[in-house]
N, CA, C and O atoms as a GROMACS GRO file, in nm:
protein
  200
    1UNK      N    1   0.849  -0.243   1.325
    1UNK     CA    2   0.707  -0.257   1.309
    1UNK      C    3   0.669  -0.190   1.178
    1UNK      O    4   0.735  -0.089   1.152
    2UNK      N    5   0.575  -0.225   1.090
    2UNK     CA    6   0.488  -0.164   0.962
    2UNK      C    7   0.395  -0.218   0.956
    2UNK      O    8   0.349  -0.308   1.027
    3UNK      N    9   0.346  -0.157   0.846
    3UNK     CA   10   0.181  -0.195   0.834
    3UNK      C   11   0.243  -0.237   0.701
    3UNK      O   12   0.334  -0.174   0.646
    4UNK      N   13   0.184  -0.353   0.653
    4UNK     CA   14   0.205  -0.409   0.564
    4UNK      C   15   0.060  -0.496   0.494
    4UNK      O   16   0.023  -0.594   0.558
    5UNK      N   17   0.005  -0.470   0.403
    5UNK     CA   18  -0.099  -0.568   0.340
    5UNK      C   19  -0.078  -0.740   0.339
    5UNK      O   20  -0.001  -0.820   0.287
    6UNK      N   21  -0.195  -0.744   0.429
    6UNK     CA   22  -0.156  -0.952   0.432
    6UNK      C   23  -0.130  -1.062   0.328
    6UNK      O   24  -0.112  -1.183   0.337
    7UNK      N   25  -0.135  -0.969   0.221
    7UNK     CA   26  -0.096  -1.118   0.048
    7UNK      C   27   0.019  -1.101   0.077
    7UNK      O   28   0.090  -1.201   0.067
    8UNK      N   29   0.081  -0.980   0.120
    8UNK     CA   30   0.232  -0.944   0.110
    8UNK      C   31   0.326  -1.027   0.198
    8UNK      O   32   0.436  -1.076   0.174
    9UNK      N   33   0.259  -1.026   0.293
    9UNK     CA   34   0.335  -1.144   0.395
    9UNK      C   35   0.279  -1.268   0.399
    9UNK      O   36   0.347  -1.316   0.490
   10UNK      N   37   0.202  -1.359   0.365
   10UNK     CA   38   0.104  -1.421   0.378
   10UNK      C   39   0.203  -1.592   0.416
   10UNK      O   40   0.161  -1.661   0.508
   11UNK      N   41   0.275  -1.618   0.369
   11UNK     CA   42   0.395  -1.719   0.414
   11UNK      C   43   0.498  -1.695   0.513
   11UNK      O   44   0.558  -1.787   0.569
   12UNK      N   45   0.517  -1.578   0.533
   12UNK     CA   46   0.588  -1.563   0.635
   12UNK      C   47   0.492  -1.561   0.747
   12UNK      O   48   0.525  -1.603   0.857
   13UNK      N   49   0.383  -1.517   0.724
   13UNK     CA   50   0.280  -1.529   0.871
   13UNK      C   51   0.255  -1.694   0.888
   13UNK      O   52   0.253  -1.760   0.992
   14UNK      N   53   0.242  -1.725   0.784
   14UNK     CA   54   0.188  -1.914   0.787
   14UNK      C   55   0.307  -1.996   0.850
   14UNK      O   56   0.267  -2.087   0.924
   15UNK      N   57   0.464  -1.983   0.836
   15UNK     CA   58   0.545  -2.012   0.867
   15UNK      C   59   0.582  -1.953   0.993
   15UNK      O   60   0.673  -2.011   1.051
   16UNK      N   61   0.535  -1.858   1.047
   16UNK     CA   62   0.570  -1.837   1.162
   16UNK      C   63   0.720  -1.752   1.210
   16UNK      O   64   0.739  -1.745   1.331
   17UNK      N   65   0.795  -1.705   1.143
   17UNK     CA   66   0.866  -1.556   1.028
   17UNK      C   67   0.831  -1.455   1.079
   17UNK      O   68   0.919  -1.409   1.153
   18UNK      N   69   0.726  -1.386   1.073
   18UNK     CA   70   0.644  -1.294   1.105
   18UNK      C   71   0.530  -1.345   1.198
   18UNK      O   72   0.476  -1.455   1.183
   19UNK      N   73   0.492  -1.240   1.310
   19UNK     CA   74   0.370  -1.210   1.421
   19UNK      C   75   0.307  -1.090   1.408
   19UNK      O   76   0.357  -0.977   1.409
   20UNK      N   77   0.144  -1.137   1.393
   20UNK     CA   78   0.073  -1.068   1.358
   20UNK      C   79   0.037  -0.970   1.482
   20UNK      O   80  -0.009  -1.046   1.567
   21UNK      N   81   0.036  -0.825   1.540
   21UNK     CA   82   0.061  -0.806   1.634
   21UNK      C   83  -0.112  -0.757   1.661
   21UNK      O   84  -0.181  -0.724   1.564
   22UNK      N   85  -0.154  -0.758   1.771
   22UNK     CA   86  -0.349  -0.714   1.788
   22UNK      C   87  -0.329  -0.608   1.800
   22UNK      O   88  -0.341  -0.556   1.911
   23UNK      N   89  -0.289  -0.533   1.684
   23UNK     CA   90  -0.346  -0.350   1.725
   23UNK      C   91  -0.464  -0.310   1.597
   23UNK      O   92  -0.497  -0.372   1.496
   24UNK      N   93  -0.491  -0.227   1.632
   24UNK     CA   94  -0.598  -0.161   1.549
   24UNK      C   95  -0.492  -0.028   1.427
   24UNK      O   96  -0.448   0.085   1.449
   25UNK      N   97  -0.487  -0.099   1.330
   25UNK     CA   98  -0.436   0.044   1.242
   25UNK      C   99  -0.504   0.116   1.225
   25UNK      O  100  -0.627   0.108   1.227
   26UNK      N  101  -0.423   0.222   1.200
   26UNK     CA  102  -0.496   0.353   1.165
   26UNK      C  103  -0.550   0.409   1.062
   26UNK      O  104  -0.488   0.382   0.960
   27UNK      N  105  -0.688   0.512   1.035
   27UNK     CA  106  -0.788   0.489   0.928
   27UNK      C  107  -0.576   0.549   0.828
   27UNK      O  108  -0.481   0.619   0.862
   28UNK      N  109  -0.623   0.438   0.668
   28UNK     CA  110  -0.497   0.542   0.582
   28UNK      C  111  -0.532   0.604   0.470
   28UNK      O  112  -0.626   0.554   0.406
   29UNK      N  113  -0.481   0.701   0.430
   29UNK     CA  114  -0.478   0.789   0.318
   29UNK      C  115  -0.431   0.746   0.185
   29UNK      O  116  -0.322   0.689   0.177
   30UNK      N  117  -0.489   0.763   0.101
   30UNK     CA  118  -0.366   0.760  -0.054
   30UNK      C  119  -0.322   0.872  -0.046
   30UNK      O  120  -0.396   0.943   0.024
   31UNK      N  121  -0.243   0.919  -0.081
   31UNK     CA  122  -0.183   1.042  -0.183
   31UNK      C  123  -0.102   1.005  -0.288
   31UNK      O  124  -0.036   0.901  -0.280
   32UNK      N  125  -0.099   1.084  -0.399
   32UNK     CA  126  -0.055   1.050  -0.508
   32UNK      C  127   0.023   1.160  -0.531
   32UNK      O  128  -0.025   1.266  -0.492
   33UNK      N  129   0.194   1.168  -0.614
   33UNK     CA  130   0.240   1.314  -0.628
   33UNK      C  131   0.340   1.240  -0.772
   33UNK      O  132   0.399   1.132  -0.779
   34UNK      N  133   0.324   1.358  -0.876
   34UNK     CA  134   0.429   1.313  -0.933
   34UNK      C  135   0.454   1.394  -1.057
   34UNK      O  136   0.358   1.437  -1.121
   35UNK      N  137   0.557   1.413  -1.090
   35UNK     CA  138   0.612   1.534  -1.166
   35UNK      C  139   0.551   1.549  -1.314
   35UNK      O  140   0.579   1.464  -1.399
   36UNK      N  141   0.469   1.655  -1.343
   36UNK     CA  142   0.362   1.643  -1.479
   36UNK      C  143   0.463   1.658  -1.618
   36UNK      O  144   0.409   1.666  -1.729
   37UNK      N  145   0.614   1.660  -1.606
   37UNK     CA  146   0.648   1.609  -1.728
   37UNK      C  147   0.737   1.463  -1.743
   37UNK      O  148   0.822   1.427  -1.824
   38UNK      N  149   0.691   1.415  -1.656
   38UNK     CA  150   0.690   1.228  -1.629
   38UNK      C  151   0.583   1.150  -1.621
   38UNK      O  152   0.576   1.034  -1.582
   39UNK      N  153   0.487   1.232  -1.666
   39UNK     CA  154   0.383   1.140  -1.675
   39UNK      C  155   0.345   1.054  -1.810
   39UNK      O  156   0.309   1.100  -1.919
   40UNK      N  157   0.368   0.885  -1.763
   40UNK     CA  158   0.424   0.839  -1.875
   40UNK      C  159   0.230   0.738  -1.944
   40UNK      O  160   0.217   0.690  -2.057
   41UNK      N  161   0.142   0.738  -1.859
   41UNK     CA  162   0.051   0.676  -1.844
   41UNK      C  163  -0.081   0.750  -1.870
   41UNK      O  164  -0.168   0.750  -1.783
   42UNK      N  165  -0.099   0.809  -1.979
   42UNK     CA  166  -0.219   0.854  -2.011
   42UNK      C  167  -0.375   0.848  -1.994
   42UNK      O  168  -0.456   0.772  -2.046
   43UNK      N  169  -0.392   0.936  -1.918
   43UNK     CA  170  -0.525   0.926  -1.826
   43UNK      C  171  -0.539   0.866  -1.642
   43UNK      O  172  -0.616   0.842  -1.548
   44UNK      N  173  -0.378   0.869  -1.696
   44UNK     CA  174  -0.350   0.813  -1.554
   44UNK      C  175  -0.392   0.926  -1.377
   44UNK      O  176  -0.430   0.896  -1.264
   45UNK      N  177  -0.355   1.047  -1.443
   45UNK     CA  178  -0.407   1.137  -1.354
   45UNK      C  179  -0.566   1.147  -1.352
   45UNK      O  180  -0.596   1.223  -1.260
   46UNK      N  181  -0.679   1.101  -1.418
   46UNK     CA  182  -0.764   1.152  -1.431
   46UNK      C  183  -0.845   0.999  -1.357
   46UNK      O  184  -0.960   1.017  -1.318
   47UNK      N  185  -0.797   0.887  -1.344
   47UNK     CA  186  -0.830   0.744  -1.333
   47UNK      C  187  -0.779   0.773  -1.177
   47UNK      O  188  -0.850   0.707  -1.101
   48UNK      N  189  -0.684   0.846  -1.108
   48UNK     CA  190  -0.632   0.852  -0.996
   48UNK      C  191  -0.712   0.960  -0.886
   48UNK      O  192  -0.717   0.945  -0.764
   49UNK      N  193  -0.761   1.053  -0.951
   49UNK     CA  194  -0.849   1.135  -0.904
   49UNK      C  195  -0.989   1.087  -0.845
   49UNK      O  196  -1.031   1.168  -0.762
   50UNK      N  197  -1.058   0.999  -0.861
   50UNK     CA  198  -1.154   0.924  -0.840
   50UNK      C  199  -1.225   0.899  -0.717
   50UNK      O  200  -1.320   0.820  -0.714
   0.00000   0.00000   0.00000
């Protein structure tokens, strides 16, 4: 079982591959973590904070 975003599967649900199951997910979180001398994307921490 996962939680998966529906573009992501969206043919395998149409084809019948995958079953969409009736539960209610749960509220989700972002978190973001990542090592400050790999940060390769400038302003990227500050655009993520938001």
């Amino acid at each position: 079982m996962a939680l998966i975003p529906e573009f992501a599967v969206q043919d395998p649900l149409a084809s019948g591959a995958l079953v969409r199951l009736p539960l209610v997910p749960p509220p989700l979180r972002l978190r973001l973590v990542w090592r400050a001398d790999r940060e390769t994307v400038p302003g990227l921490r500050e655009a993520a904070a938001v």
